[in-house]
C-alpha positions as CSV (number, residue, x, y, z in Angstrom):
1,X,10.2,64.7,13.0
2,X,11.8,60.9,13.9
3,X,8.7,59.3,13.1
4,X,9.9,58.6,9.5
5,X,13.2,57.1,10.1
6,X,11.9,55.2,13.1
7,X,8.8,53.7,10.7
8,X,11.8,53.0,8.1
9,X,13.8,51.2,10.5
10,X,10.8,49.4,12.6
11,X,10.1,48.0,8.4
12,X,13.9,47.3,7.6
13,X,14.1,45.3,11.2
14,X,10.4,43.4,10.1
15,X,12.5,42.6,6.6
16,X,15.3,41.1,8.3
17,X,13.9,39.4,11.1
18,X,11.3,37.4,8.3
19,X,14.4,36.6,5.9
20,X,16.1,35.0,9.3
21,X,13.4,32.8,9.9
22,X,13.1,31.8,6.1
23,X,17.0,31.0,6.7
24,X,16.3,29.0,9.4
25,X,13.2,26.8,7.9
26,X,15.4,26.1,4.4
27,X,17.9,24.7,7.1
28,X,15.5,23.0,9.0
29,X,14.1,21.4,5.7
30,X,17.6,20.6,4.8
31,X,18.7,18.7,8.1
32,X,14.8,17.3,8.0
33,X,15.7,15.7,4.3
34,X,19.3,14.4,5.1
35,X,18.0,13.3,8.6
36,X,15.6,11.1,6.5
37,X,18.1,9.7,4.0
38,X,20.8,9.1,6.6
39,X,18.2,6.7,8.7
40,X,17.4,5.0,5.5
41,X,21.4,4.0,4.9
42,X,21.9,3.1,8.2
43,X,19.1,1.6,10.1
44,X,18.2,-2.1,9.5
45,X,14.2,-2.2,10.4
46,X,13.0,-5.4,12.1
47,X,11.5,-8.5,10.9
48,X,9.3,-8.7,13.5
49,X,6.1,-6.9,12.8
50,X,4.5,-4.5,15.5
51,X,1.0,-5.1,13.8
52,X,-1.2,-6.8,11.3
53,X,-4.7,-7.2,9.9
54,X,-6.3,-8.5,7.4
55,X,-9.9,-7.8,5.6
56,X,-12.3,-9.4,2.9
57,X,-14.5,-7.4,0.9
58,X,-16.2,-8.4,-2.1
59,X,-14.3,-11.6,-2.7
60,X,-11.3,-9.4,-2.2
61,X,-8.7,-9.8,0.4
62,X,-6.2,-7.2,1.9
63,X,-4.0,-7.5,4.3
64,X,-1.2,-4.7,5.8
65,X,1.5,-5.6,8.2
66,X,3.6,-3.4,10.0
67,X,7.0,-3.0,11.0
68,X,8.9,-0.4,12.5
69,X,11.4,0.8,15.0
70,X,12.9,4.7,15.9
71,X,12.8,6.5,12.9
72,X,11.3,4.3,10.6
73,X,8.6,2.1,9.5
74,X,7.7,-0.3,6.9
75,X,4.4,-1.5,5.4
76,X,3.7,-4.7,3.8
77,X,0.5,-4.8,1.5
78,X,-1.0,-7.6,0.3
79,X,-4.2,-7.6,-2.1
80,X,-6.0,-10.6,-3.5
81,X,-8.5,-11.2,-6.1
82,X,-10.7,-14.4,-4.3
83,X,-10.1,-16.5,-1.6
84,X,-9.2,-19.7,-1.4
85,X,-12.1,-21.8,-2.6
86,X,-13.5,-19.1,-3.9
87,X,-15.6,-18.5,-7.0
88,X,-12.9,-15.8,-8.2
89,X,-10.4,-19.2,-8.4
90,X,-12.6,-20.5,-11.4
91,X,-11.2,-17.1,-13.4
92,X,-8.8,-17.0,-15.6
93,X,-6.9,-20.0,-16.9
94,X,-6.4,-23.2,-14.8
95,X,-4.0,-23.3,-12.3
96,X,-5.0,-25.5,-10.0
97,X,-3.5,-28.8,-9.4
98,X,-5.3,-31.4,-11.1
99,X,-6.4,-34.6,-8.8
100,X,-6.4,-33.5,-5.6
101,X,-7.9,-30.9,-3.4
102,X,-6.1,-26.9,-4.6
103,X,-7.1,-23.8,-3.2
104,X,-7.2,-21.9,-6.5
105,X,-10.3,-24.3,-7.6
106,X,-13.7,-23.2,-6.6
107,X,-15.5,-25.4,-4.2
108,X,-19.2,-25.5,-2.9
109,X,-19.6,-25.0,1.2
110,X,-20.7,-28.6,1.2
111,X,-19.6,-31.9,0.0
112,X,-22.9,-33.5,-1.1
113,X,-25.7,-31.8,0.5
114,X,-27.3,-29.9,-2.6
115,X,-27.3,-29.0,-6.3
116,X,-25.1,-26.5,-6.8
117,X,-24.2,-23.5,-9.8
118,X,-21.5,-21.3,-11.0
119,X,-21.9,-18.6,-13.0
120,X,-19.0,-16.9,-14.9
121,X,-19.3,-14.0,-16.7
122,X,-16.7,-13.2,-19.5
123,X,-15.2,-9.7,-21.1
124,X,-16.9,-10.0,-24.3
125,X,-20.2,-11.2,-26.1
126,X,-19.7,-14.2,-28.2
127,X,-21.3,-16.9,-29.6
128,X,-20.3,-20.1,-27.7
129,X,-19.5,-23.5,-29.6
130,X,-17.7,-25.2,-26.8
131,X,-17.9,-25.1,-22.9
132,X,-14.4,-26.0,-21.7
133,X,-14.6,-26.5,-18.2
134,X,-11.8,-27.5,-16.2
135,X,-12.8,-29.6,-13.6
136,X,-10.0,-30.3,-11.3
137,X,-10.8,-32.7,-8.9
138,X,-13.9,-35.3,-8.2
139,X,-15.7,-34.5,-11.5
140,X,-18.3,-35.9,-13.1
141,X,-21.0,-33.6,-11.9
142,X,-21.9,-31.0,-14.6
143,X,-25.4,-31.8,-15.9
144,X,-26.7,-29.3,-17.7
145,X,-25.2,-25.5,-18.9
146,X,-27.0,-22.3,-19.9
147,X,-26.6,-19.2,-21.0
148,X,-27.9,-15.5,-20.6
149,X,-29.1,-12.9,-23.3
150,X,-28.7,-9.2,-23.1
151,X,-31.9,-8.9,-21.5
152,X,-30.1,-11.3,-18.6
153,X,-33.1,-13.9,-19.7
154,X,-31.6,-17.6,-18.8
155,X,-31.4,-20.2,-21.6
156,X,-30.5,-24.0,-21.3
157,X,-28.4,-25.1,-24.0
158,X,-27.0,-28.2,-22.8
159,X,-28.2,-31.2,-20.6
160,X,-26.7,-34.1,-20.2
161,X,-24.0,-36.7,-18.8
162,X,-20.6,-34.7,-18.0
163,X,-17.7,-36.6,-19.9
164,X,-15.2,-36.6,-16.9
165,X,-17.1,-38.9,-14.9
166,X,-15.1,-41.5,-13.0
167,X,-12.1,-39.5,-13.5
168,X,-9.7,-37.7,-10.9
169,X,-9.6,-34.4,-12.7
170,X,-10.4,-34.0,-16.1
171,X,-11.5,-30.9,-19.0
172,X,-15.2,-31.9,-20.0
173,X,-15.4,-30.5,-23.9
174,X,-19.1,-29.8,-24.0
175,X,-20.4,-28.6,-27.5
176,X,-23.3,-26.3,-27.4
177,X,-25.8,-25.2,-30.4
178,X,-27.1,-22.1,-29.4
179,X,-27.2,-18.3,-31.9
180,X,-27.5,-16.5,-28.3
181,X,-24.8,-14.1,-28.0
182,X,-23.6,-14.2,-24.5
183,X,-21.0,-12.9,-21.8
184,X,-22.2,-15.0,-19.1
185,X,-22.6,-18.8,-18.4
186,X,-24.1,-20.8,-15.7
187,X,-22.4,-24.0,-14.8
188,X,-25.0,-26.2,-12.7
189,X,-23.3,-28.8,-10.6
190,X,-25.7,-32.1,-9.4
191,X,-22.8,-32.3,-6.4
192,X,-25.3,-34.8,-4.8
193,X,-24.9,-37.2,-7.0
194,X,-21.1,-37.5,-7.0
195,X,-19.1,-37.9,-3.7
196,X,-16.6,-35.2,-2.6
197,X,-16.4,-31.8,-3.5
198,X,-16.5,-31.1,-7.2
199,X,-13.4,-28.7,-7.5
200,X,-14.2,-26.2,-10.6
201,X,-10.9,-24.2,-11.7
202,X,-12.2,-22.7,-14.9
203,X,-14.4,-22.3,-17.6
204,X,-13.3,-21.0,-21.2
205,X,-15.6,-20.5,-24.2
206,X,-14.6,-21.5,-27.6
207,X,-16.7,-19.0,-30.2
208,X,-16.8,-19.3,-33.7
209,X,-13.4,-18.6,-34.7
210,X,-12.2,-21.0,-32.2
211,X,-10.9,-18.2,-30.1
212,X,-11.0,-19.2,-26.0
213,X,-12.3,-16.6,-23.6
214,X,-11.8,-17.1,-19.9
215,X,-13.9,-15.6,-17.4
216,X,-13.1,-12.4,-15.5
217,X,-15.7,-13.0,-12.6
218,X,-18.1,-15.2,-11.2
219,X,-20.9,-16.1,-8.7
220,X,-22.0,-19.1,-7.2
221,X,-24.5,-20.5,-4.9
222,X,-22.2,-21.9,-2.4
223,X,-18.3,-21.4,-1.3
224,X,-16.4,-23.2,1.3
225,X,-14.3,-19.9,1.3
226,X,-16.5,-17.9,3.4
227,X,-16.5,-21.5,6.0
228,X,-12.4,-20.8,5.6
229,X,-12.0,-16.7,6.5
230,X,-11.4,-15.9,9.3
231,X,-10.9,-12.2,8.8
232,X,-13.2,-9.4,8.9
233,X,-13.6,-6.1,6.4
234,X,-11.7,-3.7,6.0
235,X,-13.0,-1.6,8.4
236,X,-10.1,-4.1,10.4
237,X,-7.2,-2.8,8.2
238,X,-7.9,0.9,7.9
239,X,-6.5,1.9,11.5
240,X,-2.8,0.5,10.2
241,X,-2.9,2.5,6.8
242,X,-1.1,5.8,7.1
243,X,-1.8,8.6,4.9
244,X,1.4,8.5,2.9
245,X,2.3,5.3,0.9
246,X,-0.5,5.2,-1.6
247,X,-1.7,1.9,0.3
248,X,-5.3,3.2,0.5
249,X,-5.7,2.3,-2.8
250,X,-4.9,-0.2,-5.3
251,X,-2.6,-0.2,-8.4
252,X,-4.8,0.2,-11.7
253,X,-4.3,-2.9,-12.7
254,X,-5.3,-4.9,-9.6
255,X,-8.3,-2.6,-10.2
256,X,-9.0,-3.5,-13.7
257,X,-8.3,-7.4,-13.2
258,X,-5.2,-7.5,-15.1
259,X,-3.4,-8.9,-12.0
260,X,-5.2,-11.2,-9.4
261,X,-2.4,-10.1,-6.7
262,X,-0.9,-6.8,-5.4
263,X,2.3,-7.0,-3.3
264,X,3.6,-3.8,-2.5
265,X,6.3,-2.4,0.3
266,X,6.7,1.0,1.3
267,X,9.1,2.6,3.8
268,X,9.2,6.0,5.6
269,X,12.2,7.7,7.4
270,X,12.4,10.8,9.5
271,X,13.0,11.8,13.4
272,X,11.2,13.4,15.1
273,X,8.6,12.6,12.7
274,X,8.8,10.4,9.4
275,X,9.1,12.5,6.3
276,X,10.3,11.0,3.5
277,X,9.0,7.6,2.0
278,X,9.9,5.7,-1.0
279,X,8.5,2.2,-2.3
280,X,10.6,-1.2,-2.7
281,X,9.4,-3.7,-6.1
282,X,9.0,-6.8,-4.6
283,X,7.3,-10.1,-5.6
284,X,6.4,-13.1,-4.1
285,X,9.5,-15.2,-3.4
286,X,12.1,-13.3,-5.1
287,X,15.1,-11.9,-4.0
288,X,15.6,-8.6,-1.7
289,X,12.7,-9.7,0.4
290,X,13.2,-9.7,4.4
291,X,12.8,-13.2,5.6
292,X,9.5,-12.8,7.9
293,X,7.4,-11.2,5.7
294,X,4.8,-13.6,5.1
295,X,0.9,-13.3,5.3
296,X,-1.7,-15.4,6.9
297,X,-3.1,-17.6,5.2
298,X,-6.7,-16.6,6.6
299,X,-8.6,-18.5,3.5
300,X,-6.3,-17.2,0.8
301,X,-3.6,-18.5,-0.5
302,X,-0.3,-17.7,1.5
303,X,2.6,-15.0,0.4
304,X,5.6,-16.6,1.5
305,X,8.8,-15.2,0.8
306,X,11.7,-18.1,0.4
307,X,14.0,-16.5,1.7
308,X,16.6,-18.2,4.3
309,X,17.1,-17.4,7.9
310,X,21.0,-16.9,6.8
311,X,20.0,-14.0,4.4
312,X,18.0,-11.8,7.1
313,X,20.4,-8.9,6.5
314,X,19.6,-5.6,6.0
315,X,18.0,-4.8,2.6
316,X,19.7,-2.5,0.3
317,X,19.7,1.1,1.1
318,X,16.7,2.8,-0.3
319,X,16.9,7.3,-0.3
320,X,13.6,8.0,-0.1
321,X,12.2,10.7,-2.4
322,X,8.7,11.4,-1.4
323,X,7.7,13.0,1.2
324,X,5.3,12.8,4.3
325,X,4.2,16.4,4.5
326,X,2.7,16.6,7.9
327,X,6.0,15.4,9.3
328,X,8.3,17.1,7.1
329,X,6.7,20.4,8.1
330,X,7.0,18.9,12.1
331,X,10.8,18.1,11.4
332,X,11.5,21.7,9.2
333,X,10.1,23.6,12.4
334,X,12.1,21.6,15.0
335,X,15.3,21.6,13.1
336,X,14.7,25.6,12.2
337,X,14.3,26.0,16.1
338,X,17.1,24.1,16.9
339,X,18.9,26.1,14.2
340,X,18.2,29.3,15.6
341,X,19.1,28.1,19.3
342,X,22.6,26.8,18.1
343,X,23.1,30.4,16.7
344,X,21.6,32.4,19.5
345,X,23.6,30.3,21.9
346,X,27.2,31.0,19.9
347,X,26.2,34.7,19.4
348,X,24.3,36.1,22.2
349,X,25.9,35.3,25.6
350,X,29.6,36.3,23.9
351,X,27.6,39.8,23.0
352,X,26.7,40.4,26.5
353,X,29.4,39.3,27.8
354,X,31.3,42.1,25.5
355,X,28.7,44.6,26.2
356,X,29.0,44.2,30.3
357,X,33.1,44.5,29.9
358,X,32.8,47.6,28.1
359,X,30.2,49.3,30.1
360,X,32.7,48.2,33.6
361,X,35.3,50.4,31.6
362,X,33.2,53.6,30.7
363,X,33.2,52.3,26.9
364,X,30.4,52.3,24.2
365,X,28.5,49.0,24.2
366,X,28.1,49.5,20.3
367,X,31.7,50.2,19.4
368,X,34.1,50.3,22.2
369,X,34.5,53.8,22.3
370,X,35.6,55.6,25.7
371,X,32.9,57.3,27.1
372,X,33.9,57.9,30.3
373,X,31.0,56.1,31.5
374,X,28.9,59.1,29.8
375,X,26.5,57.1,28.7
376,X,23.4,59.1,29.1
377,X,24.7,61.6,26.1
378,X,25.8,58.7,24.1
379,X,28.2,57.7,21.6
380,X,29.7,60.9,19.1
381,X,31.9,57.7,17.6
382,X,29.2,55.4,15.7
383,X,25.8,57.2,17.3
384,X,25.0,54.8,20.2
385,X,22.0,56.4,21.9
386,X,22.2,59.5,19.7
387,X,19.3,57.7,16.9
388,X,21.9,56.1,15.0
389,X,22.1,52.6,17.4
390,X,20.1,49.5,15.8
């Protein structure tokens, strides 16, 4: 006849017991949260990086360093379009340094050894009037240019004596008569013929309406880059790169070309496990940046961040706002568990310790009742052992 009621009750207990322990994980997640943000005010992380690699793939460079300390980390990431050297330096407008030797010129692996070629390749089809190539140190040996139809067939369409010659640096306006529409050029390069290496930083194309076009990539048949790089692939950089951050991937426009560098810092909080992150805009040399934080130059051009020993203070407090799943859910089941302890610990012993006095003086353990230490027929006062205890 009890089998009712004690179903009822067996549910109602279930009930209770599962909204306790949603209690407890809300705390958990709570104290998980403000653990997080209360790291992130008051911890100053290192400049001193616990690891760093770096990785070239494609003519691309990446590079992630590391720094953290208990209860935080941050990540530096650097990302480059071409290495020093590199045919990726003759994109874009000049900015190279015209006279001397500069790192954001292409330059062949060799000085004088063999005829050479560059060929750039441009975001739209025109018809070419001028080559304007930018030649920014020991020119003089551009002989002869051609160009490329849609069907990628090759045409020469200018040979001759570059105008630079005997110059330090130098742009060599070549005029071209040619109806081929194009989107890629060939630059060849008789590098025997003049001493040194014949530093290329780029190549525009005026079209009919005397609109320049710079290229947006390009090929050659030599590089002292790749003599330059020391680094390896990616493969190098992949163990440092934690889920969280958004590192593993580039910015869209890093992606698309619109920027040739990607400099991004992210940092994660959290104890026993980080779970919150957020993201810090920085640039090369501005302000807010750690002193330290510098990349190798491994064959690309250096990141360094002028920023004075005297100014090595902590960076401004960041609350970070994403969060690190897998340790959030670590931290929200700790902190729940250590929730549920501090309660059991303030609520149980002082009930047993109640429970043992009354039952030394005869009383109800439920309600304090006198008994008479008859406990066998229970309590007639709240039910205690007559089906109405919990």
């Amino acid at each position: 006849m009890n089998a009712e009621p004690d179903a009822t009750n067996c549910r109602a207990a279930n009930g209770s017991g599962l909204c306790r322990m949603l209690v407890f994980l809300l705390i958990g997640g709570a104290v998980s949260v403000l653990v997080a943000w209360v790291l992130a005010v008051c911890l100053e992380i290192g400049v001193e990086e616990t690891g760093s690699s770096a990785g070239v793939e494609h003519d691309r460079m990446w590079s992630l360093t590391a720094y953290d300390r208990f209860g935080a980390m941050r990540l530096v990431s650097l990302r480059q379009h071409g290495a020093n050297w590199s045919p990726h330096q003759a994109t874009g407008q000049p900015d190279a340094t015209g006279g001397r030797d500069d790192v954001a010129a292409w330059a062949s692996l060799t000085q004088d050894a063999q005829r050479e070629w560059l060929v750039l390749t441009y975001p739209q089809a025109v018809v070419p009037r001028v080559v304007r190539i930018c030649e920014s140190y020991c020119p003089g040996a551009v002989d002869a240019i051609s160009v490329f139809d849609e069907s990628g067939k090759e045409h020469e369409v200018w040979r001759g004596t570059d105008p630079t010659a005997g110059q330090t640096s130098g742009v060599s306006e070549i005029a071209i008569a040619t109806e081929i529409k194009t989107t890629r050029v060939k630059i060849h390069v008789n590098s025997v013929n003049v001493p040194g290496w014949n530093e290329i930083d780029a190549v525009g194309l005026v079209d009919e309406e005397g609109r320049t076009w710079w290229a947006v990539e390009a090929e050659a048949s030599s590089t002292y880059a790749y003599g330059s790089v020391t680094t390896s692939s990616y493969a190098s950089v992949w163990p440092l790169v934690p889920p969280w951050g958004g590192l593993r991937q580039p910015l869209e426009a890093f992606k698309t070309g619109l920027t040739n560098h990607e400099k991004r810092m992210v940092e994660g909080f959290g104890w026993p496990m980080l779970a919150m992150w957020g993201e810090r805009e920085i640039s090369a040399g501005g302000p807010g940046v750690p002193y330290g934080l510098v990349s190798r130059n491994s064959g690309f051009r250096s990141f360094v961040v002028n920023v004075p020993p005297t100014a090595r203070g902590k960076l401004p407090a960041m609350l970070p706002l994403r969060p690190i799943w897998t340790g959030l859910a670590v931290d929200v089941v700790f902190y729940g568990v250590v929730a549920w302890a501090v309660v059991w610990l303030s609520v149980k012993p002082r009930r047993f310790y109640v429970e043992v006095s009354r039952m030394r003086h005869g009383s109800c353990l439920q309600c304090g009742y006198q008994l008479n230490y008859d406990f066998v027929a229970g309590c007639p006062e709240c039910g205690w052992r007559r089906g109405g205890e919990r």
